[in-house]
N, C-alpha and C positions, 0 to 999 in steps of 0.2 A: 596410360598417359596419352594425353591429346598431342597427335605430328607436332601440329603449330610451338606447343608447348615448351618441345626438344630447342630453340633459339633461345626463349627467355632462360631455361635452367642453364644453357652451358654458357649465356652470358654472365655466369657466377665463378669459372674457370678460366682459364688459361685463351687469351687472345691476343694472334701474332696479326700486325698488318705488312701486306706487301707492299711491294715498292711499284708505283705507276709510271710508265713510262712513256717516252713519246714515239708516235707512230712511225714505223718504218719500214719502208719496201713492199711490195704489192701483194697481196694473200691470192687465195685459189678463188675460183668464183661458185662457190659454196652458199650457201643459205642457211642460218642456223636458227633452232625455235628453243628459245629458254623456257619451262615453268617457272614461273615465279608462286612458290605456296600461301605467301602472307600478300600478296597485292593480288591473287587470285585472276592470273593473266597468264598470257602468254608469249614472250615478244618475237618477233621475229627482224633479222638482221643479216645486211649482207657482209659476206667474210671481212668481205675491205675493207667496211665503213667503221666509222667512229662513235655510231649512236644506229638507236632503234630507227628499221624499218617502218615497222609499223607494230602497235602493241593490242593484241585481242583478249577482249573481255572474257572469262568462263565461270564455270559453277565455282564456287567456295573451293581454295585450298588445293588445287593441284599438287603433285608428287611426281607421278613419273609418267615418262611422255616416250612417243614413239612414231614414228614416221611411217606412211603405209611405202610399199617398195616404187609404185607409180609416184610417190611424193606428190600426188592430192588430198592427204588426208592426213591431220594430227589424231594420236590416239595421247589424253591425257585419264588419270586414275585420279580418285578422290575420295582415298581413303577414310578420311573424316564424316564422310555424308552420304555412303555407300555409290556413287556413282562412276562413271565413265565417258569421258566428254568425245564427239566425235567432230572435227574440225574441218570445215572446208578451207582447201588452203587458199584457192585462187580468190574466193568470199570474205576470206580473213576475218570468219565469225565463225560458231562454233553453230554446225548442222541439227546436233538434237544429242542428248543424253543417253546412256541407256545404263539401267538399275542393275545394281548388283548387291548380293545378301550378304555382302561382307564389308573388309577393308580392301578393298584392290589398292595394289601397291607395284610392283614392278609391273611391265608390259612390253609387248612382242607381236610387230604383225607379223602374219604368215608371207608365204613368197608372193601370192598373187593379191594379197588385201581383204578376201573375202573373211578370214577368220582372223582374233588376234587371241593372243594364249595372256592371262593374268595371274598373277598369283596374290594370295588372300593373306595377309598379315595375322587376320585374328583368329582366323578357322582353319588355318596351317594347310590350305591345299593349294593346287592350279588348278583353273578352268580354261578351256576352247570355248571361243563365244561366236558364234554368225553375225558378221556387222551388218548384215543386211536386216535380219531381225530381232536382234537382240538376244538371241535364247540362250542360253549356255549345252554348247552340243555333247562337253562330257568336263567330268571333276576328277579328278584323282587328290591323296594327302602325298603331303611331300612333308619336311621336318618342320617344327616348331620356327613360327614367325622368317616365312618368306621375305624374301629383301628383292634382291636384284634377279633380273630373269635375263635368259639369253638361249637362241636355236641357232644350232647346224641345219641349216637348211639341207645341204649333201646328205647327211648320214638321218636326217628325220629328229634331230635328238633334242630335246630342252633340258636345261639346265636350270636351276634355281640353288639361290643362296640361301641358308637355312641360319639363319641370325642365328636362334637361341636353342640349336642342335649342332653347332659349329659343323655342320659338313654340308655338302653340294647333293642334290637328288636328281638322278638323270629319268628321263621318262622319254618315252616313244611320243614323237610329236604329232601323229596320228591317231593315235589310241589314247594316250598317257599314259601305259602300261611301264608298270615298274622296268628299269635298267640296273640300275646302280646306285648306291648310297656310296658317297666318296669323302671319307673323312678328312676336315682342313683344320686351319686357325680358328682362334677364338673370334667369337660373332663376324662370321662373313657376313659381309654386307651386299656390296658392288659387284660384278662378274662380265667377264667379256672373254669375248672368242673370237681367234686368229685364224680365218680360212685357208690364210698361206700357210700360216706354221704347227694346223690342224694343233692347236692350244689353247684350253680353257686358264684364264688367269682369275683367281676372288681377291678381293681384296678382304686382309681378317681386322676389324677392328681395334677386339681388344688383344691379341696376340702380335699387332704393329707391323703385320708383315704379308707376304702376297705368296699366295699356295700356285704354284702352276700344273696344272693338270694334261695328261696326253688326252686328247680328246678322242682316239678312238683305242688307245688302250684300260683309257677311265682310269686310269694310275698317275699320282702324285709322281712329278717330275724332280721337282723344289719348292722348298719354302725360302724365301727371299726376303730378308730383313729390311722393311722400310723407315717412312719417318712415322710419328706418332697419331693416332688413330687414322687411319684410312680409308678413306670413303668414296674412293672414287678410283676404276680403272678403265684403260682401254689402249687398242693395239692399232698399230700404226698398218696401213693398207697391204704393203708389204710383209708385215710380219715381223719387222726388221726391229722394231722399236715398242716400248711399251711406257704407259702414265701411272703413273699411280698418285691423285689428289691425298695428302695427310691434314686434316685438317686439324689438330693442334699445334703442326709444326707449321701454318699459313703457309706450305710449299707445297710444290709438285715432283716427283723420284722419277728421274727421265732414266728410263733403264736398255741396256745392251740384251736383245729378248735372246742372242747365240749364246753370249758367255754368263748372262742373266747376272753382270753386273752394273752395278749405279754409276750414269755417265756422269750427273750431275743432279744438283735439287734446287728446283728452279724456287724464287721466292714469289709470291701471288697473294693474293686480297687475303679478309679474312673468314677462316673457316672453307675452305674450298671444298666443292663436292664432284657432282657428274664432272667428267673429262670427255673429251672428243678428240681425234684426229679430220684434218681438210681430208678432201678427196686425193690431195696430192701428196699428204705425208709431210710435207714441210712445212705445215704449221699447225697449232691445237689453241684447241679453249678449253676456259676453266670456269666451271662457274663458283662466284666466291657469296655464299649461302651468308655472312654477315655483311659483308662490304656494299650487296646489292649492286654487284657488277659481275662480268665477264672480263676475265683477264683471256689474252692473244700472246701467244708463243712461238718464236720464232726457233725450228727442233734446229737448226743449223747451228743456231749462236746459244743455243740453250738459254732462254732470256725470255722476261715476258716485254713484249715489244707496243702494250696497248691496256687497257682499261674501258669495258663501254658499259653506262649506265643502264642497268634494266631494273626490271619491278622487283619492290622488296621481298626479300628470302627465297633466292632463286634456286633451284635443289637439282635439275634435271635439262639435260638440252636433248635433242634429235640435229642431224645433218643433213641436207640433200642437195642435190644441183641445182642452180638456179633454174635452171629451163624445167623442172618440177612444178613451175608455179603455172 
């Protein structure tokens, strides 16, 4: 089935809309880049504002996006057309392409930019690719239909969410050389990792719930009952706090990551996906994949405190500081 495709079937299902709110108090001075997959762009926006920065054209159908660590360069996937868009940030147009013989679907730069790690939705593996020249430096398979990707930069390690093998595949971020196969929830999707609190979190689709992993003992910590299907996670700088986007319940599961209980569940647009924390931890966005916005959350009040317009079916954001540009 065609990405694009997954909006129109589930606009035959169940749709909640959030509540939009009006702006309040001042955010972190952050920079954020949404995919939008159906307006085939990519916006960019600053924390505090109300509306797009500036909104850049790309190849067909963006997916998932990522930020090089110097923040001059967007990596976006485009799984529908086998490509990989490479962005200059400060040009705010997109540098040049580079092919890829699959679906590339999650993505990861490396620490310094020179490589980024993809994983392949339809040929079930991960590649290291040289951005310099586009080549693919090594492949490995990882479990049936890759989703979300995420590296421990410290310990070398990539992670991949394994959709339609429900478990997580750990590979040496150097090599690719097998680690560990970590069995989760049903169709993990999303995946993120807490430096502070060395924990891998997935988020499992159809099992409604968030698997947490010790990320250097590779052992299931807990499974965590959220809202209904989930597609969306990420940990707050600290470590302190964790998201979790449910996109049938149009909410967000603002979770306790010590006692790994639910503080609240925030309401937000419709269909929510990617989540983010600011640099400072005291605020998130959400991008809401029906609504064609960006919901702003204020983690203090538990509350979404904003709503900003970007390009239709936005599925993916990246973070970085402003002085990145």
């Amino acid at each position: 089935m065609k990405f694009s495709l997954r909006r129109r079937l589930a606009q035959l299902g169940l749709l909640i809309l959030g509540a939009i709110c009006p702006a309040t108090g001042a955010l972190a001075a952050d920079i954020l880049y949404v995919a939008s997959q159906e307006a085939s762009c990519v916006s960019e926006i600053e924390a505090g504002a109300s509306s797009e920065l500036l909104r850049i054209a790309t190849l067909r159908e963006p997916v998932g996006l990522a930020l090089s660590p110097d923040g001059t360069r967007l990596f976006a996937t485009h799984p529908e057309s086998g490509r990989i868009s490479v962005i200059d940030v400060a040009q705010g147009s997109v540098e040049r392409s580079i092919s890829y013989p699959g679906a590339p679907f999650g993505i990861a730069a490396d620490t310094d930019g020179s490589h980024i790690f993809v994983d392949d939705w339809s040929r079930n593996l991960v590649s290291k690719i040289d951005v310099a020249t586009g080549a693919i430096v090594n492949e490995a398979p990882v479990g049936r239909s890759p989703a979300g990707l995420v590296v421990d930069y410290a310990r070398r390690r990539l992670f991949t969410a394994d959709r339609e093998s429900d478990s997580v595949s750990v590979r040496d971020a150097d090599t690719l050389a097998a680690i560990a196969t970590v069995p989760v929830g049903r169709a993990p999707f999303a995946i993120a990792f807490s430096p502070a609190s060395r924990r891998v979190y997935v988020a499992n689709v159809r099992s409604n719930d968030l698997t947490v992993i010790d990320a250097d003992a590779l052992q299931v910590v807990a499974n965590l009952p959220v809202g209904s299907m989930p597609y969306g996670v990420a940990a707050s700088p600290d470590g302190e706090r964790i998201l979790v986007s449910n996109q049938a319940a149009g909410s967000v599961s603002l979770i306790d990551a010590r006692s790994l209980k639910i503080i609240a569940a925030i309401k937000v647009g419709q269909y929510p996906e990617g989540v983010a924390f600011s640099s400072t931890g005291d605020v998130a966005f959400v991008v809401n994949w029906f609504s064609d916005t960006i919901s702003v959350l204020d983690i203090a009040r538990e509350t979404e405190i904003r709503q900003i317009k970007v390009g239709s079916g936005p599925r993916s954001l990246a973070i970085g500081p402003s002085n990145g540009k």
